[in-house]
C-alpha atoms as a printed R data frame, in Angstrom:
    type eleno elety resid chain resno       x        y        z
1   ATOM     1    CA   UNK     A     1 -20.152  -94.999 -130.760
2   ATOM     2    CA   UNK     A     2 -21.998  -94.199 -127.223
3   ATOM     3    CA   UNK     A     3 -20.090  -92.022 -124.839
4   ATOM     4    CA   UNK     A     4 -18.434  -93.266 -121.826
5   ATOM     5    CA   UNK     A     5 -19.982  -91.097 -118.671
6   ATOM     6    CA   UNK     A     6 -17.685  -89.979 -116.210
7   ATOM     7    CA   UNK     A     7 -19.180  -92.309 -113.076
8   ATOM     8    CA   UNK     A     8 -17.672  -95.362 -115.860
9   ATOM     9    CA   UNK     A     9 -14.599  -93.632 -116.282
10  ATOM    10    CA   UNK     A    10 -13.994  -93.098 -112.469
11  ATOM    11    CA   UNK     A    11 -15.232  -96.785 -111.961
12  ATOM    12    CA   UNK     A    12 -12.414  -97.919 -114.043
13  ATOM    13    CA   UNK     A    13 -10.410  -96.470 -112.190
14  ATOM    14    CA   UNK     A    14 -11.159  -97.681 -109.100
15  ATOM    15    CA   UNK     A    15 -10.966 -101.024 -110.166
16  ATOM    16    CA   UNK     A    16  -6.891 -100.375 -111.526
17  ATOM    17    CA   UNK     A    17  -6.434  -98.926 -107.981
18  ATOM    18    CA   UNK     A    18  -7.908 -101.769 -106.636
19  ATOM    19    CA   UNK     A    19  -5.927 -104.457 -108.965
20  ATOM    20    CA   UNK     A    20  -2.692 -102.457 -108.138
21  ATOM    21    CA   UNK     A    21  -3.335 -102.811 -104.327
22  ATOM    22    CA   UNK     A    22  -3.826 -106.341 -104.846
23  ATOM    23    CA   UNK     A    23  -0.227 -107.023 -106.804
24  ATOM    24    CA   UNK     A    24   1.242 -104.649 -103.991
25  ATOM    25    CA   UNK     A    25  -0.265 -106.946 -101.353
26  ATOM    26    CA   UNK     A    26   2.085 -109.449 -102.507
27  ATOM    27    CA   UNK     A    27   5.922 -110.140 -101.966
28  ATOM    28    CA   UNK     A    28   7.467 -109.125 -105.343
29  ATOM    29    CA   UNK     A    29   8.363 -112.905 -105.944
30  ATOM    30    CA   UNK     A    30   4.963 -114.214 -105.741
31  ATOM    31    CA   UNK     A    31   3.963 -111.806 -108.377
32  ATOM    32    CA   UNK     A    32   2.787 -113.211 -111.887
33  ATOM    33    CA   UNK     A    33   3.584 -111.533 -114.880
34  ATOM    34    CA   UNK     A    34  -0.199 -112.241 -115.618
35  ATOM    35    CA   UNK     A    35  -1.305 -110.714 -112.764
36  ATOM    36    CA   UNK     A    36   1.067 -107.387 -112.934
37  ATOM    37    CA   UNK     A    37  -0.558 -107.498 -116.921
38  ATOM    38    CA   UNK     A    38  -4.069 -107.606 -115.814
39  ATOM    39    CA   UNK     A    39  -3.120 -104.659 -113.613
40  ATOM    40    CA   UNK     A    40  -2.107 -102.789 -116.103
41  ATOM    41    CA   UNK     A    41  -4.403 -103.696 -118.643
42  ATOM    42    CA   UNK     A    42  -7.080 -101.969 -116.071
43  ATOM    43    CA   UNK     A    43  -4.697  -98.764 -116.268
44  ATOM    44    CA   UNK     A    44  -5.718  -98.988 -120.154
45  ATOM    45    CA   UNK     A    45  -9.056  -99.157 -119.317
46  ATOM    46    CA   UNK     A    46  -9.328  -96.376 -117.107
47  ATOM    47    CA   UNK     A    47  -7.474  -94.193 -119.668
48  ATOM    48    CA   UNK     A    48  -9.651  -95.943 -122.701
49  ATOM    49    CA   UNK     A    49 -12.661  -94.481 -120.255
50  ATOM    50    CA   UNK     A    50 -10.926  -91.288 -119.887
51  ATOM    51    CA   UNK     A    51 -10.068  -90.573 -123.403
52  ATOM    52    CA   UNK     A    52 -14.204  -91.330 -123.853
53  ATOM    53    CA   UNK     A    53 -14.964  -88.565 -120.684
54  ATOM    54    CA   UNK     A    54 -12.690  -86.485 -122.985
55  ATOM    55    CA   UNK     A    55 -14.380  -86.563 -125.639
56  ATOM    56    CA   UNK     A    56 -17.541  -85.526 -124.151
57  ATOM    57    CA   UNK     A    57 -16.362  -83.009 -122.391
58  ATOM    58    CA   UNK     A    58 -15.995  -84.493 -118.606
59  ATOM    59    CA   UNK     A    59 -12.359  -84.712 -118.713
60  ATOM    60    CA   UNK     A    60  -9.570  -82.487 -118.969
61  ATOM    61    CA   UNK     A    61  -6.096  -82.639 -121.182
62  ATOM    62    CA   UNK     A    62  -4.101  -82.511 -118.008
63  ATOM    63    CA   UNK     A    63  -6.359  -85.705 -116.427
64  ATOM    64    CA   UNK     A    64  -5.919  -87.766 -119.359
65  ATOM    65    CA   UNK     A    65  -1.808  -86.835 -119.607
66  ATOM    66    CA   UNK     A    66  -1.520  -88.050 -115.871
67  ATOM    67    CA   UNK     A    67  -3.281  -91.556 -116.747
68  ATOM    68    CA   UNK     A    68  -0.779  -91.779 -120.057
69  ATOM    69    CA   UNK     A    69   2.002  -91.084 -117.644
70  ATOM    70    CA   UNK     A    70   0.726  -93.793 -114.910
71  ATOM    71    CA   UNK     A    71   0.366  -96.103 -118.080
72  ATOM    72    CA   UNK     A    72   4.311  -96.127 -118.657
73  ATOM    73    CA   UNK     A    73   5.025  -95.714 -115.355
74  ATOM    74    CA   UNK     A    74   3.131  -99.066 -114.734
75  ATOM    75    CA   UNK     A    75   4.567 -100.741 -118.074
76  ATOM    76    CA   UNK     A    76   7.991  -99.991 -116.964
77  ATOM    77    CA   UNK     A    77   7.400 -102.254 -114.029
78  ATOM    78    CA   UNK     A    78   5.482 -104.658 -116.234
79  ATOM    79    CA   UNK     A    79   8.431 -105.528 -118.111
80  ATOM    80    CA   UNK     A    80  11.485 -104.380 -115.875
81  ATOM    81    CA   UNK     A    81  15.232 -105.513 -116.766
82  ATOM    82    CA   UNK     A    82  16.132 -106.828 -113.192
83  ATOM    83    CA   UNK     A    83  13.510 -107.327 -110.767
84  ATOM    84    CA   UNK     A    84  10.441 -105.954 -109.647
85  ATOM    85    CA   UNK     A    85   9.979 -102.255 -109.573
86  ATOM    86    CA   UNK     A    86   7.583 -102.149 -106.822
87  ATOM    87    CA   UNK     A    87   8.038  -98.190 -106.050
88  ATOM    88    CA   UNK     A    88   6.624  -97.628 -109.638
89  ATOM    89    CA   UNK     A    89   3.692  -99.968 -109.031
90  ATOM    90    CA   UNK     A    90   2.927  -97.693 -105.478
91  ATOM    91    CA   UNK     A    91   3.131  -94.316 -107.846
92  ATOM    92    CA   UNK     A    92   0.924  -95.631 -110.180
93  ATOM    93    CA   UNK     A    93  -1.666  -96.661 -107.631
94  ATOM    94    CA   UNK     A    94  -1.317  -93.289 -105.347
95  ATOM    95    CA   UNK     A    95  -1.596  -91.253 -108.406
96  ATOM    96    CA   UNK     A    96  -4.600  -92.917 -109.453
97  ATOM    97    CA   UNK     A    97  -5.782  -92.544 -106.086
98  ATOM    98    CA   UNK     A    98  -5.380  -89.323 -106.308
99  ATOM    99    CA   UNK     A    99  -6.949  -88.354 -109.664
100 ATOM   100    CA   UNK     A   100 -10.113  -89.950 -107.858
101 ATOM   101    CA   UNK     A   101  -9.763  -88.378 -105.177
102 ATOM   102    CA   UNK     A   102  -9.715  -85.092 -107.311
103 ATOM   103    CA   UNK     A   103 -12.774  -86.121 -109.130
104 ATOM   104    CA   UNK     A   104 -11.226  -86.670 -112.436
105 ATOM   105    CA   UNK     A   105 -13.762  -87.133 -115.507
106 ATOM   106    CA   UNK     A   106 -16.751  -86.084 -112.419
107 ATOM   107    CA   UNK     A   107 -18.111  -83.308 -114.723
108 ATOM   108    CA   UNK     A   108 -18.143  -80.961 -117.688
109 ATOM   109    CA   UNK     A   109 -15.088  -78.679 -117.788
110 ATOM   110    CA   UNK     A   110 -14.845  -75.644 -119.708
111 ATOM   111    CA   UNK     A   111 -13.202  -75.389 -122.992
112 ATOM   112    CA   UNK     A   112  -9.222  -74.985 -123.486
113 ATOM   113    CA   UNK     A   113  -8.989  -74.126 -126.899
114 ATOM   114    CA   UNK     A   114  -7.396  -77.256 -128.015
């Protein structure tokens, strides 16, 4: 199975920002379940990517526990019990924001002894 590179992995996740803006744009009435899912599902994508920047060394533990974190975080609000949890939707989104902005999967990192 080929290796993911870390410029895919970061695309990814520029893309789940991107689909998370675009549900946040929205009132939380006019929101689709389909469209919160497809948000999410690029939240799997980006960690799918990251869990492939792992494994070639462009990624660390901590990076890929964030995304796992974002990916509840985001499912939560995917499937709430009363409403729309947009506050979860905006962590999701400024966390993966962030992790780009830190340049997560952007290079080799060093071994951890995992």
């Amino acid at each position: 199975m080929a290796t993911m590179k870390s410029e895919e992995a970061r695309e990814k996740g520029r893309i789940a920002r991107e689909r998370l803006d675009d549900v946040l744009a929205k009132d939380g009435r006019e929101i689709s379940h389909a469209e919160l899912a497809g948000a999410v599902r690029c939240i799997v994508a980006y960690r799918d990517g990251l869990i492939a920047a792992r494994r070639a060394g462009r990624c660390t533990r901590e990076e890929l526990d964030r995304v796992n974190a974002l990916l509840s975080l985001a499912h939560g609000a995917e499937y709430p019990l009363i409403g729309f949890h947009r506050h979860r939707i905006e962590q999701a989104r400024d966390e993966i924001a962030r992790m780009l902005a830190d340049g997560a999967a952007s290079g080799p990192t060093p071994p951890r002894g995992e």
